[in-house]
MIZA-622959 format. One line per 5 residues: for each residue x, y, z of C-alpha. Coordinates in pm, whole numbers, padded with zeros to 5 digits, always signed. Each point is the difference from the previous one (the first is absolute). Last residue first. Layout:
BEGIN
X:Y:Z | ...
END
This chain:
BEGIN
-11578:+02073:+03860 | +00228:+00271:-00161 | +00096:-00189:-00332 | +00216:+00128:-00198 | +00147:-00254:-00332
+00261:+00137:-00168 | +00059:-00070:-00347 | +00399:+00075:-00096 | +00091:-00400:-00112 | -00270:-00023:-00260
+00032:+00334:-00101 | +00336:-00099:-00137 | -00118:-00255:-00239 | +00238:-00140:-00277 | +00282:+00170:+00147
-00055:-00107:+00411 | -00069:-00345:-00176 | +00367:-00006:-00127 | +00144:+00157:+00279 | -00106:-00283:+00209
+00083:-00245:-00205 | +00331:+00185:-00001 | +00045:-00017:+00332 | -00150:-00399:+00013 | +00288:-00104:-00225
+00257:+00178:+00216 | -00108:-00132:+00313 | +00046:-00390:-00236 | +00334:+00124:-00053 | +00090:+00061:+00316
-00138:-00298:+00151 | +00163:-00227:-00266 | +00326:+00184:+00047 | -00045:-00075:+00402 | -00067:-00369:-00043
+00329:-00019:-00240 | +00213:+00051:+00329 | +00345:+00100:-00122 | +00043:+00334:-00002 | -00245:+00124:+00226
+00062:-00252:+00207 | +00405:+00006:+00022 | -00080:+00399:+00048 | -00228:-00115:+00310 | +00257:-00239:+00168
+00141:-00306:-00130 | -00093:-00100:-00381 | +00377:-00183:-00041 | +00109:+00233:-00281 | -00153:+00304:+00258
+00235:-00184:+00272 | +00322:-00029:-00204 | -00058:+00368:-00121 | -00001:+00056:+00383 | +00298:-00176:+00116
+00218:+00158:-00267 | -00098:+00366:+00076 | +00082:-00092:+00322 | +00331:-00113:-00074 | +00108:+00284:-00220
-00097:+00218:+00283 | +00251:-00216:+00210 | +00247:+00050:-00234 | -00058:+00386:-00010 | +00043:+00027:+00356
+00279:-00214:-00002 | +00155:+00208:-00260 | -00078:+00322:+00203 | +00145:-00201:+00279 | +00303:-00017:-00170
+00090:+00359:-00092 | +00240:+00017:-00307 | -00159:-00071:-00339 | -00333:+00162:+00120 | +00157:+00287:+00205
+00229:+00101:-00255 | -00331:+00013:-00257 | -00141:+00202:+00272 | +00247:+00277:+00100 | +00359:-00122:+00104
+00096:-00353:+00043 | +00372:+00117:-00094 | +00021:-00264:-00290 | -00293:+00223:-00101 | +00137:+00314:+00063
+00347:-00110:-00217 | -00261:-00067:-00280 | -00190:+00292:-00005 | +00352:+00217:+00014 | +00135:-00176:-00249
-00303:+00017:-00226 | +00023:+00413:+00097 | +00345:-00072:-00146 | -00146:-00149:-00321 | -00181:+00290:-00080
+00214:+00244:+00084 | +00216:-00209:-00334 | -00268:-00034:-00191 | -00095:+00380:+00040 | +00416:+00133:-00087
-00007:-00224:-00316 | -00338:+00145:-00113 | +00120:+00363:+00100 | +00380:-00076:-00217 | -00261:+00003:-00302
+00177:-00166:-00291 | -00121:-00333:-00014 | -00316:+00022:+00178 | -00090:+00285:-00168 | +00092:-00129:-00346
-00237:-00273:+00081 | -00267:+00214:+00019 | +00057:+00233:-00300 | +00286:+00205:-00049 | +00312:+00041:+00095
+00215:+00041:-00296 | +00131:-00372:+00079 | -00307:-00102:-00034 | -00126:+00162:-00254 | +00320:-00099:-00198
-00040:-00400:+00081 | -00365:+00078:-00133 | +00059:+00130:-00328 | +00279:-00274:-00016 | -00247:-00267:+00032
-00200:+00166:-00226 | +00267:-00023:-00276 | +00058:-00378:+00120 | -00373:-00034:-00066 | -00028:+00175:-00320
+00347:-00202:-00162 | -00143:-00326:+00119 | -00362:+00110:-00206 | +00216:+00074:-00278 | +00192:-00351:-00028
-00336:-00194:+00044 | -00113:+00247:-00299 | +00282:-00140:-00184 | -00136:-00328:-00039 | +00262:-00232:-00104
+00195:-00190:+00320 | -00295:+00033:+00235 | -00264:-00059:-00262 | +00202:-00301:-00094 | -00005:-00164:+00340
-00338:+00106:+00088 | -00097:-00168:-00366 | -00064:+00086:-00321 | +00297:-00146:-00169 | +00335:+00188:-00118
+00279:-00046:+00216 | -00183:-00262:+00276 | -00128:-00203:-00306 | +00389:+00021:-00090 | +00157:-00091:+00295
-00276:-00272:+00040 | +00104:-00115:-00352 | +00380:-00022:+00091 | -00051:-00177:+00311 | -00217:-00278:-00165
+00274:-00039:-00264 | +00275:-00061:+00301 | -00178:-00259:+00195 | -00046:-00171:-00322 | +00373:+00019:-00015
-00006:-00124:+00321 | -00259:-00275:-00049 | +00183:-00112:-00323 | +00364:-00010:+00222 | -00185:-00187:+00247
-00092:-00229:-00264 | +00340:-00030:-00162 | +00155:-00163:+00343 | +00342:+00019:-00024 | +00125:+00326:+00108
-00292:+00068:+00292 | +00015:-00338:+00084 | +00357:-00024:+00061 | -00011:+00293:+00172 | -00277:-00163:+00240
+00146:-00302:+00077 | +00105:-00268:-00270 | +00001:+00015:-00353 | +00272:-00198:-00159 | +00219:+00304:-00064
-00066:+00135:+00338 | +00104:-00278:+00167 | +00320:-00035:-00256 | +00088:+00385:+00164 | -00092:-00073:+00351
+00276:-00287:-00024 | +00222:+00233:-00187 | -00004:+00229:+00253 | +00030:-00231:+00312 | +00292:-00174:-00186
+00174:+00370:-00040 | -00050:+00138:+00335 | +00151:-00341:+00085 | +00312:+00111:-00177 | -00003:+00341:+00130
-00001:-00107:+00318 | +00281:-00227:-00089 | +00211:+00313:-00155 | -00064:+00235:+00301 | +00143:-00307:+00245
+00295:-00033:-00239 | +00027:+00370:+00003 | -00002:+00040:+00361 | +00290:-00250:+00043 | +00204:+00113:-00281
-00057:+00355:+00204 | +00071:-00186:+00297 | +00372:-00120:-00147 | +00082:+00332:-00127 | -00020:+00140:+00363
-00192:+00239:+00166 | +00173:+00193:+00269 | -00013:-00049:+00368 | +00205:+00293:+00206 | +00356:-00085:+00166
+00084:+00154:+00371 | +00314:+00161:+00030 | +00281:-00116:+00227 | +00344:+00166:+00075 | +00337:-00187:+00040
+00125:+00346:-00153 | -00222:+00273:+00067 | -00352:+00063:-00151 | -00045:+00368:-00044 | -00319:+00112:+00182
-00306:+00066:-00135 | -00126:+00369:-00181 | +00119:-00110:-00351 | -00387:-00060:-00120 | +00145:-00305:-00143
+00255:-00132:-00197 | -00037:-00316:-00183 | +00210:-00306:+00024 | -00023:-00312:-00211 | +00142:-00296:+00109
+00080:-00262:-00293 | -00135:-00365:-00124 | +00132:-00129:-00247 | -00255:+00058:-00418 | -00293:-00133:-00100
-00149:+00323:-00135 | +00360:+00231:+00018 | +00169:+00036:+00306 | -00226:-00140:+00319 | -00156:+00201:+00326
+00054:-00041:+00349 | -00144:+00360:+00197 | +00182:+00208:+00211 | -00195:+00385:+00066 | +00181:+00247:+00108
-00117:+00146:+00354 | +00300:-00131:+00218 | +00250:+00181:-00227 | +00202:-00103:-00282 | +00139:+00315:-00192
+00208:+00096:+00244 | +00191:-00320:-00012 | +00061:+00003:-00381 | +00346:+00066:-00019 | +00042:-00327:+00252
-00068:-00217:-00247 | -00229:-00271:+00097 | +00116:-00330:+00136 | -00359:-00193:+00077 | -00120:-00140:+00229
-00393:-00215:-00069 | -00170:-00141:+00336 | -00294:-00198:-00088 | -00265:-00054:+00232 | -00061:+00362:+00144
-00332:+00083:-00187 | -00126:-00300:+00170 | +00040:+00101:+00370 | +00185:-00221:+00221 | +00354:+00032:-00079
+00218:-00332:-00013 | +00168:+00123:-00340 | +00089:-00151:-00350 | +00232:+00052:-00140 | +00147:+00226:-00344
+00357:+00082:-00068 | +00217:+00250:-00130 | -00243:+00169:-00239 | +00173:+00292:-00212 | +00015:+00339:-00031
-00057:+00321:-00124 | -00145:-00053:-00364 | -00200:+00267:-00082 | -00307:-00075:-00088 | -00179:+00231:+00216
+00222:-00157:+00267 | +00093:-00359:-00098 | +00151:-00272:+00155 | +00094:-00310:-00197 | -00020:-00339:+00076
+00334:-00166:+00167 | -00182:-00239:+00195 | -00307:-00121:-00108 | -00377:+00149:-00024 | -00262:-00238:-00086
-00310:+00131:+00181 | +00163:+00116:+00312 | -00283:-00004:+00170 | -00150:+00215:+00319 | +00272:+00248:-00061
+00275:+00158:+00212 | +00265:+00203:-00123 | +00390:+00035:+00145 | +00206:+00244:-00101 | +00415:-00006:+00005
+00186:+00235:-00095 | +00303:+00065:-00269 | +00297:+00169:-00064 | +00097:-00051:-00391 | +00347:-00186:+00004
-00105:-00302:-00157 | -00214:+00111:-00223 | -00363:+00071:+00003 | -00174:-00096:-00367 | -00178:-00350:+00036
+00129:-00317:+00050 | +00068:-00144:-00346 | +00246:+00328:-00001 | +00224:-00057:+00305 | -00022:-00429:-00068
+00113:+00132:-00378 | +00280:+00220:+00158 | +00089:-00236:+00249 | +00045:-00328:-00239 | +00195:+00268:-00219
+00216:+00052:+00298 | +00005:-00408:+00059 | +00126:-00033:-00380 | +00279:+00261:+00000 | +00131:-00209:+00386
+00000:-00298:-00205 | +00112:+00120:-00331 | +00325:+00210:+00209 | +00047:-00346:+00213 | +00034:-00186:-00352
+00218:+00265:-00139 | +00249:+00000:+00313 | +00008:-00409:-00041 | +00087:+00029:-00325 | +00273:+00238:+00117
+00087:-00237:+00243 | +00081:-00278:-00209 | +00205:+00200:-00270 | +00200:+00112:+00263 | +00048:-00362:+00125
+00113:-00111:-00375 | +00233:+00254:-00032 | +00183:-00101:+00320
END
């Protein structure tokens, strides 16, 4: 009889460490987790991203870093659009539901720099609705840690080859090559420069102090005098004129000039819109056709006969042309003053008269 009680009160302690251990089994499974306990009410949310880029079940949710949740499971959906691929639901606390509206902003993010995955929640404007339980929100691309290592390998082999290429153009320029090479190498260009240089520094100074325009310009101070005259007379006149005087201060000043010009140039007007009229004569020249045929055919007459005196027709053509004529002319002439001539020398000569009645 002693010996069975002893029995089951072993067996008492052994069921007492068994059901001691699976409570402490619950508690640690409760707090590996995440932080809602078994009796905090709870929702369901479901967020949709185009990857889940590591994320497991079980991950924390977080709003503002707050942890509010945790993932219960992710899939992968039949949905045709790409931002829809991976379906993410999550058991959030149900505290928090007014905080989570359709406007917040669900990104997958990591704990610490190569840290699990987590949701990370961010309340927006606050004018959306509340998501509901069994509710869907859709997820927003963030950068991950794993495309920054990505981007900074790439950075780090372009910087690499920026590296070769410089120290490539760096030996060519150390054994001479191309132009800068040249220029740091080469000790005659360095002598021409320098040269270059000296030359500069003497014309500088024959320009300072030498008899030239150059130096006359720079040291005679008369030069500087005669500038200051003729920007004083400058101003003398820039005051005459505008004190109204003088010529040019008339047409400057004088609202008479301004008003002439402008009568002026409406009488032009006036000319001009009677001429595209075809009034007067000048309209009727650029306007009235058979005045232009007229003229034309004037034009062509004229023509015709300065092509017939070039071609000795008719008696201008003659008298132009024909050399017989300028002999006979001049040869008249000759006798005329032949005549004259003897009528000078003796003039009685030439006024006898000879009566004779039978």
């Amino acid at each position: 009889m002693a010996r069975r009680q002893s029995l089951a009160w072993v067996e008492l302690r052994v069921g007492l460490l068994v059901v001691v251990s699976f409570g402490l089994l619950a508690v640690a499974i409760f707090f590996v987790g995440g932080e809602a306990g078994f009796f905090t009410p709870q929702y369901t949310v479901t967020a949709y991203f185009n990857s889940a880029n590591g994320m497991n079940t079980g991950a924390e949710v977080h709003l503002e870093g707050v942890t509010v949740g945790n993932v219960r499971t992710v899939r992968l959906t039949n949905f045709p659009e790409p931002e829809r691929s991976v379906a993410v639901d999550m058991s959030l606390d149900l505290s928090f539901q007014q905080l989570i509206r359709a406007d917040s902003l669900v990104t997958i993010g990591s704990i610490g720099l190569l840290g699990d995955s987590k949701v990370d929640i961010a309340r927006g404007p606050g004018v959306g609705d509340v998501v509901p339980d069994g509710g869907a929100i859709q997820g927003q691309e963030a950068g991950d840690i794993g495309r920054i290592i990505t981007g900074t390998n790439d950075i780090v082999a372009n910087l690499a080859a920026l590296s070769d290429q410089v120290q490539e153009i760096a030996a060519r320029i150390r054994e001479g090559e191309g132009t800068l090479g040249l220029l740091l190498t080469d000790a005659a260009i360095f002598d021409n420069a320098n040269a270059t240089v000296e030359e500069i520094n003497l014309l500088i100074k024959d320009a300072r102090t030498g008899p030239g325009t150059v130096g006359q310009l720079m040291s005679d101070p008369g030069l500087y005098d005669r500038i200051t005259e003729t920007l004083s007379q400058m101003e003398s006149i820039v005051a005459k004129v505008e004190g109204g005087e003088g010529t040019l201060a008339k047409f400057i000043n004088d609202p008479s000039v301004f008003d002439n010009v402008k009568e002026l140039i409406a009488r032009a007007n006036v000319v001009v819109e009677r001429l595209e009229d075809g009034e007067g004569t000048l309209g009727l020249l650029s306007k009235d056709e058979t005045l232009f045929n007229d003229a034309r055919d004037a034009l062509a007459g004229i023509t015709t006969m300065v092509s017939n005196v070039t071609n000795s027709e008719g008696t201008a053509g003659k008298l132009i042309n024909d050399p017989a004529l300028y002999n006979n002319v001049n040869q008249t002439i000759s006798e005329v003053l032949k005549l004259v001539y003897d009528f000078r020398q003796d003039p009685k000569k030439f006024m006898t008269i000879n009566f004779r009645l039978f």
